[in-house]
RODO-484916 format. One line per field, with one value per atom (N, C-alpha, C): residue number from 1; y negated, z negated, x; atom name; residue in one letter. Coordinates in steps of 0.2 Angstrom, whole numbers. Atoms other than C-alpha are relative to their C-alpha. Example, Ala and Ser with C-alpha at 12.3 -4.5 7.8 and 13.67 -1.06 7.14 Angstrom:
RODO-484916
num = [1/1/1/2/2/2]
y = [6/22/-6/6/5/-5]
z = [0/-39/0/1/-36/-3]
x = [4/62/4/-4/68/-4]
atomo = [N/CA/C/N/CA/C]
residuo = [A/A/A/S/S/S]
//
This chain:
RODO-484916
num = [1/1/1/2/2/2/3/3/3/4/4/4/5/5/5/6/6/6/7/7/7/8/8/8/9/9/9/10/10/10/11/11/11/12/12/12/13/13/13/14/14/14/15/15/15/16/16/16/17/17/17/18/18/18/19/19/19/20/20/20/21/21/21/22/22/22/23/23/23/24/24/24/25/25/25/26/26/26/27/27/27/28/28/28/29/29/29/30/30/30/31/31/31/32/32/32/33/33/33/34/34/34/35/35/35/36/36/36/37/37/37/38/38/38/39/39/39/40/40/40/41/41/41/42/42/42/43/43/43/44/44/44/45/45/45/46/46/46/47/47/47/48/48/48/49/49/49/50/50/50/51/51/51/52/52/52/53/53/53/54/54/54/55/55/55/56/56/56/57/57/57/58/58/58/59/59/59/60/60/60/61/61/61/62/62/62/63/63/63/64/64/64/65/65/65/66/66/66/67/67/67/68/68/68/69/69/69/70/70/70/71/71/71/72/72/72/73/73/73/74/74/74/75/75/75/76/76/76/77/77/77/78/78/78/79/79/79/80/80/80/81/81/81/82/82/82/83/83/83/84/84/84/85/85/85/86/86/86/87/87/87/88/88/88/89/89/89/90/90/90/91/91/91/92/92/92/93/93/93/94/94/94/95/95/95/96/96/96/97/97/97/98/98/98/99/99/99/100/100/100/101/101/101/102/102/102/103/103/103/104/104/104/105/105/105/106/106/106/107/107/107/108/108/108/109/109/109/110/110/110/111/111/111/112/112/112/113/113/113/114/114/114/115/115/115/116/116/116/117/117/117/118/118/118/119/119/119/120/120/120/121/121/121/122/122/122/123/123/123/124/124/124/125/125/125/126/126/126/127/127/127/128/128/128/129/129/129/130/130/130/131/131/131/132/132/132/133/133/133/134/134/134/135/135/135/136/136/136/137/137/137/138/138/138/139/139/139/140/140/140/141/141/141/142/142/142/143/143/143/144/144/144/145/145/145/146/146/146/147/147/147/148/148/148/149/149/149/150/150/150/151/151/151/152/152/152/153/153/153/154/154/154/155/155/155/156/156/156/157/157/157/158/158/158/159/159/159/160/160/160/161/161/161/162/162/162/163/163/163/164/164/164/165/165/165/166/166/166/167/167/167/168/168/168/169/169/169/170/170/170/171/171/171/172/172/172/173/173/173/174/174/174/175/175/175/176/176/176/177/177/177/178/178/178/179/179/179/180/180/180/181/181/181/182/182/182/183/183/183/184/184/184/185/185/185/186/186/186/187/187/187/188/188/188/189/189/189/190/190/190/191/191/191/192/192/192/193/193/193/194/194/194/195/195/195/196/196/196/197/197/197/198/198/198/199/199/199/200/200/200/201/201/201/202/202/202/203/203/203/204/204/204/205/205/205/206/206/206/207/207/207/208/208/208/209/209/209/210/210/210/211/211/211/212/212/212/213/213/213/214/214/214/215/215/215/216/216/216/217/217/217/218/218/218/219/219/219/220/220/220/221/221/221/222/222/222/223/223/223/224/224/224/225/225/225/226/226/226/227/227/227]
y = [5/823/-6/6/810/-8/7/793/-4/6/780/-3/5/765/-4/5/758/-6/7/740/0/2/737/-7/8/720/-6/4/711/-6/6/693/-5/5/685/4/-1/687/1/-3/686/4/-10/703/3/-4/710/-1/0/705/3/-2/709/7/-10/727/3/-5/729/-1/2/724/6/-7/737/7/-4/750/1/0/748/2/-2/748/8/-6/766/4/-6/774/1/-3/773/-4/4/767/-1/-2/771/-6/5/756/0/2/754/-4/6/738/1/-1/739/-7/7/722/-5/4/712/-8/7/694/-2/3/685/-2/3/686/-1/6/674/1/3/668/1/-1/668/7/-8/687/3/-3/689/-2/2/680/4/-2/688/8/-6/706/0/1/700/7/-5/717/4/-4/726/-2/2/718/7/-3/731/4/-3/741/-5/4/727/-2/-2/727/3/-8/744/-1/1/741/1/-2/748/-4/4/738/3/-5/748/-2/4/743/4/0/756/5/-6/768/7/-5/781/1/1/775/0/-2/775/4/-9/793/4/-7/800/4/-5/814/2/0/813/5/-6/829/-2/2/820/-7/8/803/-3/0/795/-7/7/778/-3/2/765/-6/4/755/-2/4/742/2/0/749/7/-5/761/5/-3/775/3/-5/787/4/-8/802/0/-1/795/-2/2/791/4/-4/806/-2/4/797/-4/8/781/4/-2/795/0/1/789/5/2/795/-4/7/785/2/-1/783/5/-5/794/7/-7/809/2/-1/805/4/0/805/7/-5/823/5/-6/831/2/-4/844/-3/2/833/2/0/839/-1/3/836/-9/6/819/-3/2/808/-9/6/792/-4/3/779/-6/5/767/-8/5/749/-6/2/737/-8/3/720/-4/2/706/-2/2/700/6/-8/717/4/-8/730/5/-4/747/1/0/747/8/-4/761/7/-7/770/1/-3/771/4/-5/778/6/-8/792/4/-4/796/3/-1/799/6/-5/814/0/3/807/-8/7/789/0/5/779/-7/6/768/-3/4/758/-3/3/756/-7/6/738/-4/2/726/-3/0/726/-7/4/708/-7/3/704/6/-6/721/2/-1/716/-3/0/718/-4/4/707/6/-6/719/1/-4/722/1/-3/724/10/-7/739/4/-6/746/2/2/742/7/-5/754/5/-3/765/5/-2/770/1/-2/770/7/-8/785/4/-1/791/5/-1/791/4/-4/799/7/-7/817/-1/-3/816/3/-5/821/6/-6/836/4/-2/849/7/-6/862/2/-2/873/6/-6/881/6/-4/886/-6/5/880/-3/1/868/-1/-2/871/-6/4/863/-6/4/849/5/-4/862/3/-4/874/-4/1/862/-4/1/854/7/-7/874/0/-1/875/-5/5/858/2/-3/866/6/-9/884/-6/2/873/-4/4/862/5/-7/878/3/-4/885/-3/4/868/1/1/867/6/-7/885/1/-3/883/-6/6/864/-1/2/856/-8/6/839/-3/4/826/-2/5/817/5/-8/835/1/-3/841/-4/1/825/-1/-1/824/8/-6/842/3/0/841/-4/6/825/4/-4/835/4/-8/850/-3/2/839/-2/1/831/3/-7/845/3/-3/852/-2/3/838/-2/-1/836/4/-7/855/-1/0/852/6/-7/870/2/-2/880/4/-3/889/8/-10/907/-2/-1/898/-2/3/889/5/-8/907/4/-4/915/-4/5/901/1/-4/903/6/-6/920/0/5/915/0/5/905/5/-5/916/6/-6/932/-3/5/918/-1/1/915/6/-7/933/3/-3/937/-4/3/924/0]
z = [2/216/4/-4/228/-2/2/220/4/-5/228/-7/6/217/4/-3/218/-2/5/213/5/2/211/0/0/217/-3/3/213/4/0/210/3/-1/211/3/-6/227/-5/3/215/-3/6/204/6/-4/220/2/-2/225/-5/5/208/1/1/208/8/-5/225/0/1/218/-3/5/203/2/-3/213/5/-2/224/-5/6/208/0/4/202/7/-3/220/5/-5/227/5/-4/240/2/-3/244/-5/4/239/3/-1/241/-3/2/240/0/0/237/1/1/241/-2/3/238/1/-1/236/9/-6/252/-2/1/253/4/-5/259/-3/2/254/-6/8/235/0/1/238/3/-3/248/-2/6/236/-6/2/225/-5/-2/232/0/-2/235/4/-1/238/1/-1/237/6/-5/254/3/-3/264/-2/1/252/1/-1/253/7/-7/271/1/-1/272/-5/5/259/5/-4/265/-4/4/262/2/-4/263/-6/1/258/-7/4/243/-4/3/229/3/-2/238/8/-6/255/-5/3/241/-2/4/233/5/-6/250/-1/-1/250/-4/8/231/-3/2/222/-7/7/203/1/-2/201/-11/7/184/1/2/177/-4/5/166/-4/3/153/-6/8/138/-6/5/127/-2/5/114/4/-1/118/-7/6/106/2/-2/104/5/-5/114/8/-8/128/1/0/130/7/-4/147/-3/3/137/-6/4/124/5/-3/133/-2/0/135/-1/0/132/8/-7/149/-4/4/139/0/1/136/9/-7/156/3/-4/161/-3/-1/154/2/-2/160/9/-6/178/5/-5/190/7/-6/205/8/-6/223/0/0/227/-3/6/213/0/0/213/-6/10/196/3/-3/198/-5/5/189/2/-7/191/-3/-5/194/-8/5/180/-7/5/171/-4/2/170/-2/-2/173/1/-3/178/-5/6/175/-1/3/166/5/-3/181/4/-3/190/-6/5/173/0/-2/175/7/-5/191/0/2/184/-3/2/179/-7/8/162/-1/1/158/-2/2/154/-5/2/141/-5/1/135/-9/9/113/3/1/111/-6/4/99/0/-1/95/-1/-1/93/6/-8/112/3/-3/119/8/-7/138/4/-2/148/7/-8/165/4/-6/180/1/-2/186/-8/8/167/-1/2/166/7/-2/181/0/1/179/-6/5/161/4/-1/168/6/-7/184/-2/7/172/-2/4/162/7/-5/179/4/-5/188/-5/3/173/2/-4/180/4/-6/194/0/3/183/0/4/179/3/-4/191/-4/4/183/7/-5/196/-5/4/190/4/-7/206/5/-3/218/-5/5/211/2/-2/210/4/-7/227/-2/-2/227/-2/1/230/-4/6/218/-8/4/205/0/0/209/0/2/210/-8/8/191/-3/2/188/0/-1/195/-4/7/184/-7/5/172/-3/0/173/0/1/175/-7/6/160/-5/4/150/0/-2/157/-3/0/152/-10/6/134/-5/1/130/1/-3/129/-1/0/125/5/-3/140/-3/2/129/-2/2/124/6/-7/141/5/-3/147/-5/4/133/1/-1/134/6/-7/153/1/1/150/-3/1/141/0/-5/150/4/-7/164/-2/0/154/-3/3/147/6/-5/163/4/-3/172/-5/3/157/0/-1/160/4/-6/178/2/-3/182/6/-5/194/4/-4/208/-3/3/200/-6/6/182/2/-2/191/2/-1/199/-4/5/183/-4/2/176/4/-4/189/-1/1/189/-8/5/171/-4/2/171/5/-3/184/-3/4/174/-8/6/159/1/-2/171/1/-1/176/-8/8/157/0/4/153/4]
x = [5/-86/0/3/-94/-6/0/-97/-4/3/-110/-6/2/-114/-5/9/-132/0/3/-136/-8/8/-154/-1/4/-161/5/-4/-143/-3/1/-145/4/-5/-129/5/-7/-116/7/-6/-102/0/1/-107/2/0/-109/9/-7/-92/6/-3/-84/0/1/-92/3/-1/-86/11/-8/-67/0/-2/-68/-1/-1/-74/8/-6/-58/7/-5/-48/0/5/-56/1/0/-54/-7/9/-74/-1/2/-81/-4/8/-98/-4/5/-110/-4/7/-127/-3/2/-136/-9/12/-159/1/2/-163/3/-4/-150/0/-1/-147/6/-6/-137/6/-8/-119/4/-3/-107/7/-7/-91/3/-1/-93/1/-1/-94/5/-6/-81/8/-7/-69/3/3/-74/3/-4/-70/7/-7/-51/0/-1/-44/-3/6/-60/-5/4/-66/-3/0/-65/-9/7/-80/-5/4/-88/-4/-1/-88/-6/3/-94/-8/8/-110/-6/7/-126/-7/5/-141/-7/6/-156/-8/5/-175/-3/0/-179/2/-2/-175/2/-1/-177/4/-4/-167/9/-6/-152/3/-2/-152/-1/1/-156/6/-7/-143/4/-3/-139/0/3/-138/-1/0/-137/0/1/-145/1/-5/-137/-5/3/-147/3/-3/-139/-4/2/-144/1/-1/-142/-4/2/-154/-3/1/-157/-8/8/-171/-1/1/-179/-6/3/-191/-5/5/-204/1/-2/-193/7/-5/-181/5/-5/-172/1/-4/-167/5/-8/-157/6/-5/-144/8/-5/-126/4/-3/-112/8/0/-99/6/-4/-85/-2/5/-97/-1/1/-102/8/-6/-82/2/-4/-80/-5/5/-95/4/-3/-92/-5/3/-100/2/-5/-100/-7/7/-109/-2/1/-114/-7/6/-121/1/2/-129/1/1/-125/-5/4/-137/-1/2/-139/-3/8/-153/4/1/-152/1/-3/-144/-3/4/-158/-6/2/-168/1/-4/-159/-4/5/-168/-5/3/-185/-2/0/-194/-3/2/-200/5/-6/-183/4/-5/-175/-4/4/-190/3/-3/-182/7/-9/-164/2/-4/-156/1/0/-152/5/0/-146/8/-4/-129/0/0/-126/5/-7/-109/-4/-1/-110/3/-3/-109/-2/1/-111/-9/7/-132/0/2/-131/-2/2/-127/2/-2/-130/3/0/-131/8/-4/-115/2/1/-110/0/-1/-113/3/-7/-96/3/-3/-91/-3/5/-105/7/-4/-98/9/-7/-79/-1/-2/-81/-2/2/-90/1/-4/-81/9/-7/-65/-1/0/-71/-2/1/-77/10/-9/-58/5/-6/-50/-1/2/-59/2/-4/-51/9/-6/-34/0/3/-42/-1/1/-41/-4/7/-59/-3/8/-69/-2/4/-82/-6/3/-90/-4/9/-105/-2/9/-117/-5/8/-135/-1/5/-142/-5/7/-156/-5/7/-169/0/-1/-164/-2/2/-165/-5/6/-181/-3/3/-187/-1/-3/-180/-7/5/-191/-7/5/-204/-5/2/-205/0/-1/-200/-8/5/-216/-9/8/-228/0/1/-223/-2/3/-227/-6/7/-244/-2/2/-246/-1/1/-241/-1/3/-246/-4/6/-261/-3/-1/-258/3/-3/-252/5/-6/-240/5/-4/-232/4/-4/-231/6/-4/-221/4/-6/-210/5/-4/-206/3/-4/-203/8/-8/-191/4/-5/-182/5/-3/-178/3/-3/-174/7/-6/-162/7/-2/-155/4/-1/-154/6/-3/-146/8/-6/-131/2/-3/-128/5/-1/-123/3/1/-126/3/-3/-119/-5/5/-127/-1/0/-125/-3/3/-131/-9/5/-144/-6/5/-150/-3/1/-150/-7/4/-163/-6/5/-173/-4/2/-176/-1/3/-177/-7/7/-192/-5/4/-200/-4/1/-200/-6/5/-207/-9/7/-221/-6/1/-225/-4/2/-227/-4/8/-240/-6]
atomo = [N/CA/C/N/CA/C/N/CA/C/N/CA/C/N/CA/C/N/CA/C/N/CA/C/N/CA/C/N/CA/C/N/CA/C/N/CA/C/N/CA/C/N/CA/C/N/CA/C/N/CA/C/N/CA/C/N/CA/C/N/CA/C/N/CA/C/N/CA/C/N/CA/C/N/CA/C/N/CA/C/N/CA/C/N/CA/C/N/CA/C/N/CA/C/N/CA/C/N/CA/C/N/CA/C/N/CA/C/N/CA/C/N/CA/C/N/CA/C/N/CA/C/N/CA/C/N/CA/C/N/CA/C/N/CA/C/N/CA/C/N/CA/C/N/CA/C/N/CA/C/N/CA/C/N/CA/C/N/CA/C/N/CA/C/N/CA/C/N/CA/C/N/CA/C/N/CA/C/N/CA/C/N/CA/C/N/CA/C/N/CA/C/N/CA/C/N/CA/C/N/CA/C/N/CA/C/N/CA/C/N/CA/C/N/CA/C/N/CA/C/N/CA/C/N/CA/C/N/CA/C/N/CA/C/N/CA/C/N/CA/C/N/CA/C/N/CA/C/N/CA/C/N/CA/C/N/CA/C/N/CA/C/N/CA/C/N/CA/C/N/CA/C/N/CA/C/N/CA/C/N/CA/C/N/CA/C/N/CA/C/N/CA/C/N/CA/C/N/CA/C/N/CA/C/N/CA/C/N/CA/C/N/CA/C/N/CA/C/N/CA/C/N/CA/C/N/CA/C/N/CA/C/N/CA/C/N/CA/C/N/CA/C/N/CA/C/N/CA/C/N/CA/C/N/CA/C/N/CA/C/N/CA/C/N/CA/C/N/CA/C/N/CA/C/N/CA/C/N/CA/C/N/CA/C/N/CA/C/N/CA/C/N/CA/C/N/CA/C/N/CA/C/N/CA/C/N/CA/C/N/CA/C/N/CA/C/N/CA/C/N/CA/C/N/CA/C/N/CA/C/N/CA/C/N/CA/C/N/CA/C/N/CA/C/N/CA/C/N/CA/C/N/CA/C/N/CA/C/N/CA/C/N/CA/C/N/CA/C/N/CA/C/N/CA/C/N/CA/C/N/CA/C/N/CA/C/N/CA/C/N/CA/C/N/CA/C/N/CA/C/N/CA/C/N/CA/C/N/CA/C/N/CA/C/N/CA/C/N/CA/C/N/CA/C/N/CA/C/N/CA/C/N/CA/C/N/CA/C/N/CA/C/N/CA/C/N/CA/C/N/CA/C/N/CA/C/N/CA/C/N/CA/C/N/CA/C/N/CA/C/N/CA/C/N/CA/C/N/CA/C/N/CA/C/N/CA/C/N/CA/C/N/CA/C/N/CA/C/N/CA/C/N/CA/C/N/CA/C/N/CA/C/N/CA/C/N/CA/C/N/CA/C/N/CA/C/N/CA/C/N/CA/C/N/CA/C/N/CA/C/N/CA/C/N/CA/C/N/CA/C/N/CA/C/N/CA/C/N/CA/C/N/CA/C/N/CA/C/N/CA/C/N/CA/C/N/CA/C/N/CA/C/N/CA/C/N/CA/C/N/CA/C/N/CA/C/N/CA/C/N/CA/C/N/CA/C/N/CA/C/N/CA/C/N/CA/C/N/CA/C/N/CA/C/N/CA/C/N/CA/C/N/CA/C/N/CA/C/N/CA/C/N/CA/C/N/CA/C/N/CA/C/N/CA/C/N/CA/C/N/CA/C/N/CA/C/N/CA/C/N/CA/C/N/CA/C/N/CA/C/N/CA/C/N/CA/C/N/CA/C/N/CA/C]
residuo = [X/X/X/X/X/X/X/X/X/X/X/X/X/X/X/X/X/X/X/X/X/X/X/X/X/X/X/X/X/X/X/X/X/X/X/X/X/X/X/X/X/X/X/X/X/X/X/X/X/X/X/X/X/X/X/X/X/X/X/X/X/X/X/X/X/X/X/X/X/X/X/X/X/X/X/X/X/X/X/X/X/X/X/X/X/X/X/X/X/X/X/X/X/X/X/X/X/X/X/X/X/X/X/X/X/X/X/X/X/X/X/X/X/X/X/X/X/X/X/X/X/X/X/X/X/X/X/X/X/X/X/X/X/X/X/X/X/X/X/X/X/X/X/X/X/X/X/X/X/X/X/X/X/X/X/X/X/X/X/X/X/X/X/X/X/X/X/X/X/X/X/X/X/X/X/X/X/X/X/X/X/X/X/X/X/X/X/X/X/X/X/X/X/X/X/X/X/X/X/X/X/X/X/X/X/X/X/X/X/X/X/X/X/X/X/X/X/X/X/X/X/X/X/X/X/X/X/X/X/X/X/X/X/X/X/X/X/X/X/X/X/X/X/X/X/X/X/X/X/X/X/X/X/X/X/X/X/X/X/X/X/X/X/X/X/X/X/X/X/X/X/X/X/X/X/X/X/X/X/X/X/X/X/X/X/X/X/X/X/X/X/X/X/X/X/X/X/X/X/X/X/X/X/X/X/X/X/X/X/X/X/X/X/X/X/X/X/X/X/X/X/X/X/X/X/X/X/X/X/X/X/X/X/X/X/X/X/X/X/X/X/X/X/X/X/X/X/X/X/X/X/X/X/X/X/X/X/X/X/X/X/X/X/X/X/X/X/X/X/X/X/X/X/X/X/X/X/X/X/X/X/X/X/X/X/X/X/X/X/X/X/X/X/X/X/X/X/X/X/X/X/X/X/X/X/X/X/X/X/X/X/X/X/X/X/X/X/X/X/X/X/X/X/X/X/X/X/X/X/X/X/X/X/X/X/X/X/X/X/X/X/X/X/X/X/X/X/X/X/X/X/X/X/X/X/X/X/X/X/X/X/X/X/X/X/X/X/X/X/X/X/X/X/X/X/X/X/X/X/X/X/X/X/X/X/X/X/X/X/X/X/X/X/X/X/X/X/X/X/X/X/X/X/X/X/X/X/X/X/X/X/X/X/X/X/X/X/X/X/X/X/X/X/X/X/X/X/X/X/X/X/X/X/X/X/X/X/X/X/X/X/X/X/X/X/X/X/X/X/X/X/X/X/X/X/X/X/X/X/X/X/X/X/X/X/X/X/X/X/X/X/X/X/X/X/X/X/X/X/X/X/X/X/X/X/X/X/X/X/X/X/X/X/X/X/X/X/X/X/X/X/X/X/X/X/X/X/X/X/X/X/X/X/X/X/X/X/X/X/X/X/X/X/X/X/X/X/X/X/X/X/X/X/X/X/X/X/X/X/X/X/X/X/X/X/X/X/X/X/X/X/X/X/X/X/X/X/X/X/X/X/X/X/X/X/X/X/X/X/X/X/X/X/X/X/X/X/X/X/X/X]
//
């Protein structure tokens, strides 16, 4: 499992330098920065020990220069979803740290004041979200990723193979069957993308294998054939 933490349009130099401390702690090292704010010295203090990834950070211009080459894109966020926004049923980072993640996966978190907004969590695989007190739910950036990279690092105790996992392409394929067969047996808009969101994120907490992923396929294929 291949780890590369996104920050989203971070604000303050010092986060950046904290998350590039706690990554260090945790074992990763792969950062990538969207747009970041300018960093100096406060972020370089910041980092202490974690210079080094800090160093190394890629700053690249947008969402999709971050995930290039990601096989599983993970979104996080403070706030509660529900039925009409099946990415915001989040996870909690616990559930994450015992899933079979494998292949290179993107966690992404937006930016201090915001966080990610609603069309970057549409592009996510299924979401992250740290139970906290509903009074003050919003967490400091390096706090989010500090827990969250915690439950992360305990699966690397854990020596599970379960085989290949499903490719990119493959599971865009699967998206794909999966999104014909909606259209085929819905007739409402607001059906069709809920039942899409779904699947997808169904799909994406599975974290299929290339043999379960071919069976699915073939699957949805024989599904299509019939109707």
């Amino acid at each position: 499992m291949d780890i590369r933490v996104v920050l989203m349009h971070p604000q303050e130099e010092e986060n950046v330098g904290s998350v590039a401390r706690v990554m260090k702690n945790f074992g990763f090292t792969e950062l990538y920065l969207v747009s970041p704010c300018s960093l100096g010295r406060r972020a370089e203090a910041l980092a202490s020990h974690g210079l080094d990834v800090l160093a190394a950070a890629k700053t690249v211009p947008s969402l999709e220069s971050a995930i290039s080459g990601c096989d599983i894109i993970i979104g996080t966020t403070g706030k509660k979803g529900g039925h009409q926004t099946p990415k915001r049923e989040a996870v909690t980072p616990e559930q994450l740290g015992g899933m079979d993640l494998r292949g290179r996966v993107a966690l992404l978190f937006g930016n201090e004041a915001h966080g990610l907004p609603n069309e970057v969590l549409e592009k996510t695989d299924f979401v992250v979200r740290i139970p906290t007190n509903p009074k003050y739910p919003i967490l400091n950036l390096a706090q989010s990723v500090c827990i969250i990279l915690y439950e992360l690092s305990k699966r690397r105790l854990t020596k599970t193979v379960r085989g290949k996992p499903l490719r990119k392409e493959e599971r865009e394929q699967l998206d794909r069957f999966a999104g014909e067969i909606i259209d085929k047996i819905y007739e409402q808009p607001h059906q069709k993308r809920l039942v899409h969101s779904t699947l997808n994120r169904v799909s994406g907490k599975s974290m299929l294998t290339a043999q379960e992923g071919g069976r699915m396929i073939s699957f949805y294929r024989k599904i299509l054939r019939k109707l």
